[in-house]
N, C-alpha and C positions, 0 to 999 in steps of 0.2 A: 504494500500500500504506500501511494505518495505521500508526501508529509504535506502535499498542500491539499490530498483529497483528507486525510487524516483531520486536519486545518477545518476544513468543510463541515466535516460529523461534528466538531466541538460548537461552531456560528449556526446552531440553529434554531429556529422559531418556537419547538418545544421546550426548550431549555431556559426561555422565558419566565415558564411557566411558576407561580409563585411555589411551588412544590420543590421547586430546586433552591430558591432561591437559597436556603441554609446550607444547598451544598458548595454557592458562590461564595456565598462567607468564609466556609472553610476552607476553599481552595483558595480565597486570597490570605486569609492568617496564614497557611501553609506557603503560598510563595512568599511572602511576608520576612519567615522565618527562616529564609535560607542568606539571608544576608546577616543575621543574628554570630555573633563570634561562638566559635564550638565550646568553650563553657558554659557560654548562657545556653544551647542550644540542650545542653546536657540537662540542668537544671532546669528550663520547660518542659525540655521532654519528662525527667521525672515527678516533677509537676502535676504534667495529663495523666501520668500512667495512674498517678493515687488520686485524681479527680475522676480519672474511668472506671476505679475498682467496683465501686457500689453499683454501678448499673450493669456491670459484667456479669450478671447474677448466674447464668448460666454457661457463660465461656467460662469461667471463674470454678466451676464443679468439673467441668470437662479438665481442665488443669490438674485438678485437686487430684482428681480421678488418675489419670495418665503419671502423675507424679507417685500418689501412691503406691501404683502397680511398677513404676520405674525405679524409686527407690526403697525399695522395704527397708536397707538397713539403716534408712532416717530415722529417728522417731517422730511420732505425729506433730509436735513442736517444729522440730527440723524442715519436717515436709513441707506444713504452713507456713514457713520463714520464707523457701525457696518458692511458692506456688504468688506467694505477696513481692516477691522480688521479681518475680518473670512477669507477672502483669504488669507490675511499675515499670519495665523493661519496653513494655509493648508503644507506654507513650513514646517511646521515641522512635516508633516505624513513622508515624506520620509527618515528624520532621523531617528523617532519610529518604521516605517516600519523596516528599519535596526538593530536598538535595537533590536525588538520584534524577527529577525532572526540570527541574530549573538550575542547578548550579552549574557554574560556567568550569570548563577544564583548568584551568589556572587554579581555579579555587580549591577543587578537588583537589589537585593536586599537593596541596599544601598541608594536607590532612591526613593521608594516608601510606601507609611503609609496605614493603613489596617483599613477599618471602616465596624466593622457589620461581621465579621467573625465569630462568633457564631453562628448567620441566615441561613450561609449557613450551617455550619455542622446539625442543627436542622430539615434542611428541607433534606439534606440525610438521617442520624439516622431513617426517613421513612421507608428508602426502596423501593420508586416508584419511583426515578429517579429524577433531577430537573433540572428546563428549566431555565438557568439563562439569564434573558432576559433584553435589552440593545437596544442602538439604533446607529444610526451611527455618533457617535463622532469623530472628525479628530483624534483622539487618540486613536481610536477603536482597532486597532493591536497592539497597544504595551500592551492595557486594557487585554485582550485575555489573551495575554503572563506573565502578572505582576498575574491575576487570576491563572493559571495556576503552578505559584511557591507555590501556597498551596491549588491546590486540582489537580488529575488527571479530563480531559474535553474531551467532544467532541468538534468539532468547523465544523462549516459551511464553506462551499468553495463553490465560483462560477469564474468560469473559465473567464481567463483575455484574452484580444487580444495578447499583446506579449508572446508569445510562451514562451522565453527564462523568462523571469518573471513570468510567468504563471508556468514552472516547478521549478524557485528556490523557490514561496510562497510555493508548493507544498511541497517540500520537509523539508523547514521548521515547517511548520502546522504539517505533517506528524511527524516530527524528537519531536516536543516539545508537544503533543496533545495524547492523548489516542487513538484518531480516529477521520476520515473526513465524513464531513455528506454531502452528496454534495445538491446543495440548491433544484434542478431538483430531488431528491429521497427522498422524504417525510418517504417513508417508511425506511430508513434506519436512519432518527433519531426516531421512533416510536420502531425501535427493540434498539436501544441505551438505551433510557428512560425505557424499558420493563425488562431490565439489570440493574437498578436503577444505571444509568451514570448520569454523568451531565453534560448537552451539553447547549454551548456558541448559543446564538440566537438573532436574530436584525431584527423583523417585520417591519420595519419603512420606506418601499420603495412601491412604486405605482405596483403592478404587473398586473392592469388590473381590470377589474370587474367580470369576472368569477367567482373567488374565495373571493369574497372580500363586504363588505359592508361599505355606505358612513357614516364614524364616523367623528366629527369636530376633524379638528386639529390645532388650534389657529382659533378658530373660522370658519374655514374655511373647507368645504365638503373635507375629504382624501379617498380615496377608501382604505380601512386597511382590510387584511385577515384576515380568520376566520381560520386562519390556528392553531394559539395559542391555543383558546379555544380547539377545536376537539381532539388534543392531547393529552392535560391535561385529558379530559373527557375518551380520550381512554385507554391511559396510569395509569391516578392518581397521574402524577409526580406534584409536586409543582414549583409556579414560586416564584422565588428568584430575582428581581429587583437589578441590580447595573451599576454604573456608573462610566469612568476612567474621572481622572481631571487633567488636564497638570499646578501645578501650575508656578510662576513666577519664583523660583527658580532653574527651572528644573527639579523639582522632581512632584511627581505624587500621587496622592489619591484615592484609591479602596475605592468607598462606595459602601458597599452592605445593601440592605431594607431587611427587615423582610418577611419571606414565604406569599405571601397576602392569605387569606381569603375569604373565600364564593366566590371563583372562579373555573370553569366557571356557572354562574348563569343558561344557558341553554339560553341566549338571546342574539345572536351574535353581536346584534347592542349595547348592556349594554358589553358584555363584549370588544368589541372593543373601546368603548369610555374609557374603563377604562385604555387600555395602551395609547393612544393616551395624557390622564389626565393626568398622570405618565411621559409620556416622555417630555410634553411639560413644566409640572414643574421644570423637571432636565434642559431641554433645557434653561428655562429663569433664571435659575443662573449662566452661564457661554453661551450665545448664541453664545459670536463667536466664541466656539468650536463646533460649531456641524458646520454636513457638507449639507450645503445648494445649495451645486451645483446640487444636483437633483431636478428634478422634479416633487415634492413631490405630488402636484394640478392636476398633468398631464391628471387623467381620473375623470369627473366629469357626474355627471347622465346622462346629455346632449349631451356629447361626449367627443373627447380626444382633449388635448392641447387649450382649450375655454379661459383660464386663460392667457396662455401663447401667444396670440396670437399678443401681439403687440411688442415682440421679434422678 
């Protein structure tokens, strides 16, 4: 999509409408706040995250949930510390959201430190394309975007409920991104990679059992697609492992891992346990940046929501 037909979807007569109008508020306090220096930016974002806690009534048990089942050897104090620290966490996507669509490359630049850039250009210099694969960090969109100031990417889109949000991510991703892999056309990252691109990827959500086999994920049965594996095996592209870190000072850390190895084994249950291994390492050095409010457990052999049942 053009960024001037992109431009088009955002100018339109429905978006008028006084039903959006609180979502123009919010998107001008959001571009507002990308001129904000990264301490203050830190301290509003934690801010929102303890003004958002009380109406998260229900993201807020889905956490609780997911956390309990992830850490048992917390104690239920511990639990609640970390489940109150990840929400306070979450106020700051909508800041990075902002960032990651309005701040200028200069800016960025001046905020962020690069681990493992070698890895990636190692595993282009191939030729077959690479999957750089990531999970869903509260930081996840500004990661995208910080990636992105030193290599051209594809990126994954999946369509939002607000309309008017839904075409200004669009046109952002669009306007900063090589190309949109949308998450519903498998095949159109399979022709990316066959391009040797490198496209931005995050298997780490429950889509069901169709597609999917039961690997642990903190000990716990996750239904994970076999989506990763088959690509790589149809493709040849390499997975490149990296992760964004929001530290305390505001500023942020690209680590990127080494092209892994003897993958895909041809064993979808061995090679889905190996990112799930992967993600949940990164996850437990920074837990309460990842985003816990899904429902990660959701589809278990047995059936759907068994875990989450006493929410």
């Amino acid at each position: 999509m053009s960024t001037e037909h992109a431009l088009m979807k955002i100018f339109q007569k429905q978006f008028l409408h006084p039903r959006y109008w609180s979502s123009w508020l919010g998107l001008t306090l959001m571009r507002l706040s990308v001129y904000l220096p990264g301490r203050l930016q830190v301290i509003i974002g934690q801010s929102l995250g303890l003004l958002m806690r009380p109406f998260m009534g229900a993201r807020a048990k889905i956490a609780r949930r997911n956390i309990e089942l992830s850490f048992p050897e917390l104690s239920p104090s511990e639990q609640e510390r970390l489940v109150k620290r990840s929400l306070t966490t979450m106020g700051m996507m909508m800041i990075e959201t902002a960032m990651s669509w309005w701040a200028s490359d200069k800016r960025l630049l001046k905020r962020v430190r690069y681990e493992g850039l070698e890895h990636l250009e190692q595993a282009k210099a191939e030729g077959k394309g690479v999957i750089l694969l990531t999970g869903h960090f509260t930081s996840m969109e500004l990661g995208g975007r910080l990636i992105m100031l030193k290599t051209p990417a594809y990126v994954m889109f999946r369509q939002l409920k607000n309309p008017l949000f839904n075409a200004v991510m669009m046109r952002s991703r669009t306007f900063h991104s090589e190309g949109i892999v949308l998450r519903d056309d498998p095949r159109s990252m399979l022709r990316a990679l066959k391009k040797n691109k490198v496209v931005w990827y995050a298997p780490d959500q429950d889509f069901g059992k169709r597609t999917a086999v039961f690997a642990k994920f903190f000990g716990v049965q996750a239904a994970t697609i076999v989506a990763t594996a088959r690509m790589v095996k149809m493709t040849g592209a390499r997975i490149v492992p990296f992760v964004p870190r929001r530290e305390k000072d505001g500023s942020y850390t690209i680590s990127i891992g080494k092209p892994w190895e003897d993958y895909p084994t041809g064993d979808d249950l061995l090679d889905a346990q190996r990112i799930n291994d992967w993600l949940e390492q990164e996850i437990r050095r920074s837990p309460e940046q990842y985003l816990w409010v899904h429902r990660r457990f959701k589809t278990q052999p047995e059936g759907k929501g068994l875990l989450y049942k006493k929410l």
